[in-house]
NUVOVO-95412 format. One record per residue (C-alpha): x, y, z; residue in three letters; residue number from 1. Coordinates in steps of 0.5 Angstrom, whole numbers. Layout:
+-------+-------+-------+-----+-----+
:  east : north :    up : res :   n :
+-------+-------+-------+-----+-----+
:     X :     Y :     Z : ALA : NUM :
...
+-------+-------+-------+-----+-----+
% end
This chain:
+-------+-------+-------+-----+-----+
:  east : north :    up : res :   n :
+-------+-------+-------+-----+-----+
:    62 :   -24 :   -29 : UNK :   1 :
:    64 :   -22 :   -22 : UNK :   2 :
:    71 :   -21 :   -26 : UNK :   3 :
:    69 :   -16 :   -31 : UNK :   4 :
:    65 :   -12 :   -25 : UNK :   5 :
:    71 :   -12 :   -21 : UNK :   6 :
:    75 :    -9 :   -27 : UNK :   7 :
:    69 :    -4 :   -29 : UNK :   8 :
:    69 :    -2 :   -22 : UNK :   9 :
:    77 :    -1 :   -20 : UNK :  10 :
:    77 :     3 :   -28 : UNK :  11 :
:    72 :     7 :   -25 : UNK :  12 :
:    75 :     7 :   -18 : UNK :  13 :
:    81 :     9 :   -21 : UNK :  14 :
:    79 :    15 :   -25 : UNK :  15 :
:    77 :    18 :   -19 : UNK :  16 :
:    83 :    18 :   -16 : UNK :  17 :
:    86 :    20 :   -22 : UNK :  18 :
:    83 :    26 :   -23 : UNK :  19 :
:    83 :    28 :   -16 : UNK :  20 :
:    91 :    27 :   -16 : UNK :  21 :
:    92 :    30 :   -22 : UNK :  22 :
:    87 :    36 :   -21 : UNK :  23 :
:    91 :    37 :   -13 : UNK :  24 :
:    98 :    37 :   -17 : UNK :  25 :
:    96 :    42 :   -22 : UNK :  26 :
:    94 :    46 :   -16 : UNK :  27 :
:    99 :    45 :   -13 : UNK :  28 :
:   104 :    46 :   -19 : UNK :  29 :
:   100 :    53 :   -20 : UNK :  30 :
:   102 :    55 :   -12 : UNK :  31 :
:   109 :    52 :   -11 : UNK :  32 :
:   111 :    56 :   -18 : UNK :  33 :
:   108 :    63 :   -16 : UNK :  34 :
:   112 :    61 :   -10 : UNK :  35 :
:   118 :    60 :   -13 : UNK :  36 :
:   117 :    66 :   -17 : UNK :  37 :
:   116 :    71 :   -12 : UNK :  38 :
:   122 :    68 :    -7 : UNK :  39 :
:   126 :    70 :   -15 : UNK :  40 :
:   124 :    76 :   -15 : UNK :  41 :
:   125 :    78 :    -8 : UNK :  42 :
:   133 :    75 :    -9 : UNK :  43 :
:   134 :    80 :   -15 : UNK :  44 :
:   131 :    86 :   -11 : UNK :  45 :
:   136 :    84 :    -5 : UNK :  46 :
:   142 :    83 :    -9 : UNK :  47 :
:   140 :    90 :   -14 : UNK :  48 :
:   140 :    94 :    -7 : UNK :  49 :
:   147 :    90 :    -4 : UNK :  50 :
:   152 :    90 :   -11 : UNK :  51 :
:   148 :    95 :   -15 : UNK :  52 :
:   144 :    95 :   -22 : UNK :  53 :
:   150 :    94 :   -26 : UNK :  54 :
:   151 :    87 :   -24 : UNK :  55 :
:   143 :    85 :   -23 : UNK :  56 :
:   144 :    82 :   -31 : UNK :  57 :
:   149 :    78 :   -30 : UNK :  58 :
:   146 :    75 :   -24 : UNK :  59 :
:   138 :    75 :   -26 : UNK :  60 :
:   140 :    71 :   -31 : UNK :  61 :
:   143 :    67 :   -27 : UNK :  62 :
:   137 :    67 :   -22 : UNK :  63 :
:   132 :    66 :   -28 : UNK :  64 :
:   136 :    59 :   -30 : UNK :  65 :
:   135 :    56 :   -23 : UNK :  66 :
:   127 :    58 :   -23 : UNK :  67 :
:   127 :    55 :   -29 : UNK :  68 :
:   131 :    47 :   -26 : UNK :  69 :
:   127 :    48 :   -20 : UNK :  70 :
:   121 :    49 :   -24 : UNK :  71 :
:   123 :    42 :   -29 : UNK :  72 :
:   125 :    39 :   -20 : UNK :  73 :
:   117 :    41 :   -19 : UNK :  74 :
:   114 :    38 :   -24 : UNK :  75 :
:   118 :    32 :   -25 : UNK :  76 :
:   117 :    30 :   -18 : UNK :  77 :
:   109 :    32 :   -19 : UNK :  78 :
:   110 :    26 :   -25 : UNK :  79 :
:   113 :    22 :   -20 : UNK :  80 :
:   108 :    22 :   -15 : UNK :  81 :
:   102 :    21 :   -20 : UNK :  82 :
:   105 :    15 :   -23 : UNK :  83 :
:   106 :    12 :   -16 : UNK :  84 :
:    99 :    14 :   -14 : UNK :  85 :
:    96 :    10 :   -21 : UNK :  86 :
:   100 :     4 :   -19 : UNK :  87 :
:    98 :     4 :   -13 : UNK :  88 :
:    92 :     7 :   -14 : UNK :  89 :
:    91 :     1 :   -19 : UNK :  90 :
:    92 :    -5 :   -13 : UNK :  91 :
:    88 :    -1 :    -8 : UNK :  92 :
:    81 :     1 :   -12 : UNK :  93 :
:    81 :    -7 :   -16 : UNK :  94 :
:    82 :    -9 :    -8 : UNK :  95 :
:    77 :    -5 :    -6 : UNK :  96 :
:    72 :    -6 :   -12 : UNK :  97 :
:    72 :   -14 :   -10 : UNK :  98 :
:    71 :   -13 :    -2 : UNK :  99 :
:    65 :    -9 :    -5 : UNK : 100 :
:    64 :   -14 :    -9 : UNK : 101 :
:    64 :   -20 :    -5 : UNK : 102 :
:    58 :   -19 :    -1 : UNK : 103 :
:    54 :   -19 :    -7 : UNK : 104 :
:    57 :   -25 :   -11 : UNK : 105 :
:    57 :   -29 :    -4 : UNK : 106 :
:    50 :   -27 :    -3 : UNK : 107 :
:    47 :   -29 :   -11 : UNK : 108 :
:    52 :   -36 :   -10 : UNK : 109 :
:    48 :   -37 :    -3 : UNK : 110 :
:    41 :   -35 :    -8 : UNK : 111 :
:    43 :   -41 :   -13 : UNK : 112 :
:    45 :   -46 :    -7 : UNK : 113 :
:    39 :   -44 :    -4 : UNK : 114 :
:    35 :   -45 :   -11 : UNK : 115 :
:    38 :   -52 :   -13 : UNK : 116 :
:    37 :   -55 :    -6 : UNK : 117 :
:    30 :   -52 :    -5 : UNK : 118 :
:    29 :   -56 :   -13 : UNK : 119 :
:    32 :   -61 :   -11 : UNK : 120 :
:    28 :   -63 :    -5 : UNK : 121 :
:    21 :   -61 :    -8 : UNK : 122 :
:    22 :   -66 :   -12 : UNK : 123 :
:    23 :   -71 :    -8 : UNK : 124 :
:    16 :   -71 :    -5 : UNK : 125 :
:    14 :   -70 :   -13 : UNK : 126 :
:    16 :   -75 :   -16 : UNK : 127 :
:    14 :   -80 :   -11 : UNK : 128 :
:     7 :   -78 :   -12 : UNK : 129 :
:     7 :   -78 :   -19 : UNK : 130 :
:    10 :   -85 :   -19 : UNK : 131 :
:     5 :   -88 :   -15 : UNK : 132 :
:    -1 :   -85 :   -18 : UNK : 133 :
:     2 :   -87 :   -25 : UNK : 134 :
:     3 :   -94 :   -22 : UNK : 135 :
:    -5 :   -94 :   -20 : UNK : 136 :
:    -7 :   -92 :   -27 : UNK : 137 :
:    -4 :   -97 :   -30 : UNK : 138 :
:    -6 :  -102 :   -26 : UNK : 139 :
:   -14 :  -105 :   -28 : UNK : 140 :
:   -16 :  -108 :   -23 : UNK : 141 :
:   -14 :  -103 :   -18 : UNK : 142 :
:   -18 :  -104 :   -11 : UNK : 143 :
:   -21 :  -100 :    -6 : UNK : 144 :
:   -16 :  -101 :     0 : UNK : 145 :
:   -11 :   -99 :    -5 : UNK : 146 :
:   -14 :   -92 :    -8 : UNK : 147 :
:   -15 :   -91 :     0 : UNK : 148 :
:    -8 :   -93 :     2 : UNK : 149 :
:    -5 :   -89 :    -4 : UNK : 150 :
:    -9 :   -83 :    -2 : UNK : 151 :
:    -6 :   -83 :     5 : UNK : 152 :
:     1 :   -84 :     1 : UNK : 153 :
:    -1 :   -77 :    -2 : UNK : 154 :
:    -3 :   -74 :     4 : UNK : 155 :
:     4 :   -75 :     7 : UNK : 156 :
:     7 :   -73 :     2 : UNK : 157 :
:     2 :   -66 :     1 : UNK : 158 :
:     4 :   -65 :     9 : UNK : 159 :
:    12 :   -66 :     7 : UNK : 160 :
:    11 :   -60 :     2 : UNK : 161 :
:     6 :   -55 :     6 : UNK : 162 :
:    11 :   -56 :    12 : UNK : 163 :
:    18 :   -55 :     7 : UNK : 164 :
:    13 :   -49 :     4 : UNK : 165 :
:    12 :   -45 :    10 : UNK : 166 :
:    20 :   -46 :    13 : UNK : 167 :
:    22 :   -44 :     5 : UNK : 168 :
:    17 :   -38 :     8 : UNK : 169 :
:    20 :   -37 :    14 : UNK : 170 :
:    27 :   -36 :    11 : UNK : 171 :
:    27 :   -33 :     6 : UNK : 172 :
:    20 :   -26 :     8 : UNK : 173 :
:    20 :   -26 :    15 : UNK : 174 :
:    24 :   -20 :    18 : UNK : 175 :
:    24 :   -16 :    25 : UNK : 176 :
:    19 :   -11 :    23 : UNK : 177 :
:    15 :   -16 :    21 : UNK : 178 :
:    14 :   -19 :    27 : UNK : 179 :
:    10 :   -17 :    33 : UNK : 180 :
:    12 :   -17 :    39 : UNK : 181 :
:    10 :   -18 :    46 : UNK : 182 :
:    11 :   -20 :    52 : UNK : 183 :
:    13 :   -27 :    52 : UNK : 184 :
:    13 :   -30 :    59 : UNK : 185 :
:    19 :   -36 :    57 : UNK : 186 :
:    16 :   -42 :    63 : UNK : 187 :
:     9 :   -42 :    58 : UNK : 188 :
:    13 :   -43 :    52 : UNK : 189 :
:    17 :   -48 :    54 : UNK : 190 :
:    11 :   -53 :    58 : UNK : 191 :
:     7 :   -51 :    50 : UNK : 192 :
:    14 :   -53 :    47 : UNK : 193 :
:    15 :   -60 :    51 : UNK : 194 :
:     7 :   -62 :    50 : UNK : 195 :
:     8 :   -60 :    42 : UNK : 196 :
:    13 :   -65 :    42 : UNK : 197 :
:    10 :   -70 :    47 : UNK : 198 :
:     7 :   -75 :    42 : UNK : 199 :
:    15 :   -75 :    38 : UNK : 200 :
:    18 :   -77 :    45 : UNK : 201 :
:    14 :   -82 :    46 : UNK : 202 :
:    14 :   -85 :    40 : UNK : 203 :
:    21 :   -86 :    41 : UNK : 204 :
:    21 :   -88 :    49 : UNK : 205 :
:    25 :   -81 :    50 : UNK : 206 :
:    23 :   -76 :    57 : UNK : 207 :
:    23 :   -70 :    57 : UNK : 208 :
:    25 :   -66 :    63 : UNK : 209 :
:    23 :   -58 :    64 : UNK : 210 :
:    26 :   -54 :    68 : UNK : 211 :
:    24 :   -46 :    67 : UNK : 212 :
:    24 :   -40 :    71 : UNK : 213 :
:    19 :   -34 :    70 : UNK : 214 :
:    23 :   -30 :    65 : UNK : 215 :
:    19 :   -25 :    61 : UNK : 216 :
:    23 :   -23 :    55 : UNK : 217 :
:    21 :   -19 :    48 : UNK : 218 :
:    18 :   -23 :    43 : UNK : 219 :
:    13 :   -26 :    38 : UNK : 220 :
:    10 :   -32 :    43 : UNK : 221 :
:     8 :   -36 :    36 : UNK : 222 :
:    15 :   -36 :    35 : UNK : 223 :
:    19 :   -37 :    40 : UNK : 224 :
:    15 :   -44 :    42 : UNK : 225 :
:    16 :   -46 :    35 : UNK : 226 :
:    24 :   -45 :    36 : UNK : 227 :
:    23 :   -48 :    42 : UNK : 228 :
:    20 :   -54 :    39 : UNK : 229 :
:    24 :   -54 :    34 : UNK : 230 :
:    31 :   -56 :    38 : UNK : 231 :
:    27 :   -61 :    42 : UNK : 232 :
:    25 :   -64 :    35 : UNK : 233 :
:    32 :   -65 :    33 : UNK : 234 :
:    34 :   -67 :    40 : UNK : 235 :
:    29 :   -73 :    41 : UNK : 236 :
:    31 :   -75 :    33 : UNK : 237 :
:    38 :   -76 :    35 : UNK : 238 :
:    38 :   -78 :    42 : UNK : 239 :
:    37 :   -86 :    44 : UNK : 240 :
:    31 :   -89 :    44 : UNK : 241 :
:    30 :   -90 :    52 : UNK : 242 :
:    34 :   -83 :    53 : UNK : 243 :
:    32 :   -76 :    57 : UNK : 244 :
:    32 :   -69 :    53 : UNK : 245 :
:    33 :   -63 :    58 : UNK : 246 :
:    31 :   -56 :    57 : UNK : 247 :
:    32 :   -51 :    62 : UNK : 248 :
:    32 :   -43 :    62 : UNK : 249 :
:    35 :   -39 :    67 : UNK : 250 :
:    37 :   -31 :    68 : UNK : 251 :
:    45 :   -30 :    67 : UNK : 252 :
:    48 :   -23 :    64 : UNK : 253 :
:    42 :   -20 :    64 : UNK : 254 :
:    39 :   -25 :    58 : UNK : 255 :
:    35 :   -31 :    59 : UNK : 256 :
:    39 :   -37 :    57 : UNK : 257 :
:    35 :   -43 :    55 : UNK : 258 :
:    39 :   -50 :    54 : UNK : 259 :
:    36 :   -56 :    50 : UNK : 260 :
:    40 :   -62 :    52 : UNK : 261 :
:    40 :   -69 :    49 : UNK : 262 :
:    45 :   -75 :    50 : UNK : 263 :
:    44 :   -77 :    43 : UNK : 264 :
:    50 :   -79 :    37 : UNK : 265 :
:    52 :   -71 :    38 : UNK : 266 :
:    56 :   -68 :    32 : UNK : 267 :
:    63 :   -68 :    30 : UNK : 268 :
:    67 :   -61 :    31 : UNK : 269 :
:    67 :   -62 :    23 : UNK : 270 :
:    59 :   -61 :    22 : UNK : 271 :
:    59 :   -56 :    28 : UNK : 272 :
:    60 :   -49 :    23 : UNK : 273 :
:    55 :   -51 :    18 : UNK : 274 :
:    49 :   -54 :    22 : UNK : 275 :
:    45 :   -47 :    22 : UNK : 276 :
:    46 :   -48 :    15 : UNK : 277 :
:    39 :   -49 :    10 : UNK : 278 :
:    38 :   -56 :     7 : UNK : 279 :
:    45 :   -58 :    12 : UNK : 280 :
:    45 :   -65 :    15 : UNK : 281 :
:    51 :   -67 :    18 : UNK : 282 :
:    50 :   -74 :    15 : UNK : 283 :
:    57 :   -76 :    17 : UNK : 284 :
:    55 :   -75 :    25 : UNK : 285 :
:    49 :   -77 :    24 : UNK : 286 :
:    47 :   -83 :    19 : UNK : 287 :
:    46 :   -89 :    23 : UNK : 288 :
:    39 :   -88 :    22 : UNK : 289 :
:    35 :   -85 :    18 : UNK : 290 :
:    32 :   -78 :    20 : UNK : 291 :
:    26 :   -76 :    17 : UNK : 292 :
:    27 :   -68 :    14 : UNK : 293 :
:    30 :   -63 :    10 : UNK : 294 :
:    34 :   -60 :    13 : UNK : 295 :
:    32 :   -53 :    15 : UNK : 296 :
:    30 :   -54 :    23 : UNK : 297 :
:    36 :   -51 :    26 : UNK : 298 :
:    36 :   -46 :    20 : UNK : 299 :
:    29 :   -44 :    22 : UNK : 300 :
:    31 :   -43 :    29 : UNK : 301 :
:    37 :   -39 :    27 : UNK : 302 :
:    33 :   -34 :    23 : UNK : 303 :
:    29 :   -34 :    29 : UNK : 304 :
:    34 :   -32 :    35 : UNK : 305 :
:    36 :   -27 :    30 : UNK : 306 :
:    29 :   -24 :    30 : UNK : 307 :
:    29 :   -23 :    37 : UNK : 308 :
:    36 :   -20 :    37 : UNK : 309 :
:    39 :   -26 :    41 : UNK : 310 :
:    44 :   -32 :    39 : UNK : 311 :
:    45 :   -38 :    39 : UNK : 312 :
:    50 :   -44 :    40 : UNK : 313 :
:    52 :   -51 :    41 : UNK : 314 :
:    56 :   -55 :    43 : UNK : 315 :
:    58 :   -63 :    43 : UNK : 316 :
:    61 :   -69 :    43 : UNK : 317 :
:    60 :   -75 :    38 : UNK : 318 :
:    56 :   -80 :    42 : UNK : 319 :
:    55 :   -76 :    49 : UNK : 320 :
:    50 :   -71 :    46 : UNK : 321 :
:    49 :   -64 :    44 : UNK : 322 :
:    48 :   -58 :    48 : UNK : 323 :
:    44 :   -52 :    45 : UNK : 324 :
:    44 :   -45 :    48 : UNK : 325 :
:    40 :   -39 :    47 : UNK : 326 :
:    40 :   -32 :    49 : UNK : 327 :
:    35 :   -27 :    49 : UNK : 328 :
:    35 :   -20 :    52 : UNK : 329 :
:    31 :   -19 :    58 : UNK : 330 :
:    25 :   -14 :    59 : UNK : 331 :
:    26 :    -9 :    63 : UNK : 332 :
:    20 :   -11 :    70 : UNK : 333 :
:    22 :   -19 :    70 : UNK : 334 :
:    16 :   -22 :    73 : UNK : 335 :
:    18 :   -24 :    81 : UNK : 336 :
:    19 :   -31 :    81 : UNK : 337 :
:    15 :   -35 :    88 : UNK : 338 :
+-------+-------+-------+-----+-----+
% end
């Protein structure tokens, strides 16, 4: 499909350009030739003064021959020039026409990637649902404990779909013009973020160390505690049980720079440049144990920074940890720091 377009589009592209050369060259044709014409004339003129008019036939003829073999020179050359603009026109426009179109098959490539992956997750939770619930239909004798466990079953199941929903939602509406913003000051965040993610910590006998100083930043207050909590959800998921996660922020290079640091099983260099990817999970770095999720926390985080025009990065190492860094423009009145 994309061929055809780039086709369409060089043909179109071409034509353009075509007609501009051809429209400059019989313009220009049209001048050169009064040119010639004019310094004809003006020769004649002369050599009629110089040798008289009884030998201005002979040489006028003469003269009007070479106007006409400059003329065929011109055009000739004209005609050149119009087949080297076509061929390198051509190449030029169909190059064109592909980086033009790049973005667009890029982006409906992403759309069906994105779609197969959502479908494929939302159907997991689906079809454990329908499993269990045709299991219990068919059983005669099904008791009360049983239903009350198969509802509670459900219910997980419910809860995994709601949270997939709303990152599907984060990812695909939310947009800078969308988000209001306020002051945020970034120590409150991080002390919401670090009780958010208390109970998962605990669970795992992971620590949580904070250390903030009071830095305002730009922002949606709701969003950026759910970035936070987000990198320290992922951070205590892949980190030993016993191990200590940090999450710090400081000031540096006029942006706030907030660090999430686990000791955990790290990333292979490989997985580094997909990690911020939707439904990505780095399976060959982390596969030791199984990771309850679905892929979309650190593209959520992503599309998060990118509403605050700021960036993030990571760094790690298998089996010594990863490093998480955000940076995120300052206010202009930075609260004083006692």
């Amino acid at each position: 499909m994309f061929h055809s377009a780039a086709l369409k589009l060089t043909m179109w592209y071409l034509a353009i350009i075509m007609a501009l050369s051809i429209g400059l060259s019989v313009a220009l044709y049209y001048v050169s030739n009064i040119e010639l014409t004019k310094s004809a004339n003006r020769t004649l003129d002369f050599y009629n003064i110089v040798f008289g008019p009884d030998d201005k036939g002979a040489f006028s003829n003469e003269r009007l021959q070479q106007l006409s073999k400059d003329r065929a020179h011109l055009r000739n050359n004209l005609v050149l020039f119009n087949v080297g603009v076509l061929l390198v026109g051509g190449g030029a426009s169909y190059a064109l026409a592909r980086r033009t179109l790049q973005p667009i098959e890029e982006a409906l490539e992403a759309q069906k990637r994105f779609t197969g992956d959502a479908s494929h997750e939302l159907r997991t939770p689906l079809t454990a649902m329908q499993t269990e619930i045709e299991v219990a239909l068919r059983s005669p004798s099904l008791s009360k404990k049983e239903a009350t466990d198969l509802l509670k079953s459900n219910l997980e199941e419910v809860g995994k779909l709601r949270n997939l929903s709303e990152g599907l939602l984060i990812l695909a509406t939310a947009s800078n013009n969308d988000l209001p913003k306020q002051k945020v000051l970034i120590k409150d965040a991080v002390e919401q973020a670090a009780q958010a993610v208390a109970k998962l910590a605990k669970s795992r006998k992971i620590s949580i160390k904070t250390s903030a100083r009071p830095i305002q930043v730009v922002g949606n207050h709701q969003q950026i505690l759910n970035l936070l909590s987000i990198l320290l959800d992922n951070a205590i998921k892949y980190s030993q049980p016993g191990g200590e996660v940090e999450l710090t922020a400081k000031i540096s290079d006029q942006q706030a720079i907030i660090s999430v640091i686990d000791h955990g099983q790290g990333i292979e260099a490989s997985d580094l440049p997909y990690i911020f990817e939707r439904f990505y999970r780095a399976d060959a770095s982390r596969s030791k144990n199984h990771i309850e999720g679905y892929g979309l926390g650190l593209a959520i985080a992503k599309k998060i920074v990118d509403l605050h025009n700021g960036s993030i990065e990571v760094a790690s190492t298998p089996n010594m940890g990863s490093t998480f860094i955000v940076k995120l423009p300052l206010t202009k009145h930075q609260p004083i720091d006692i």
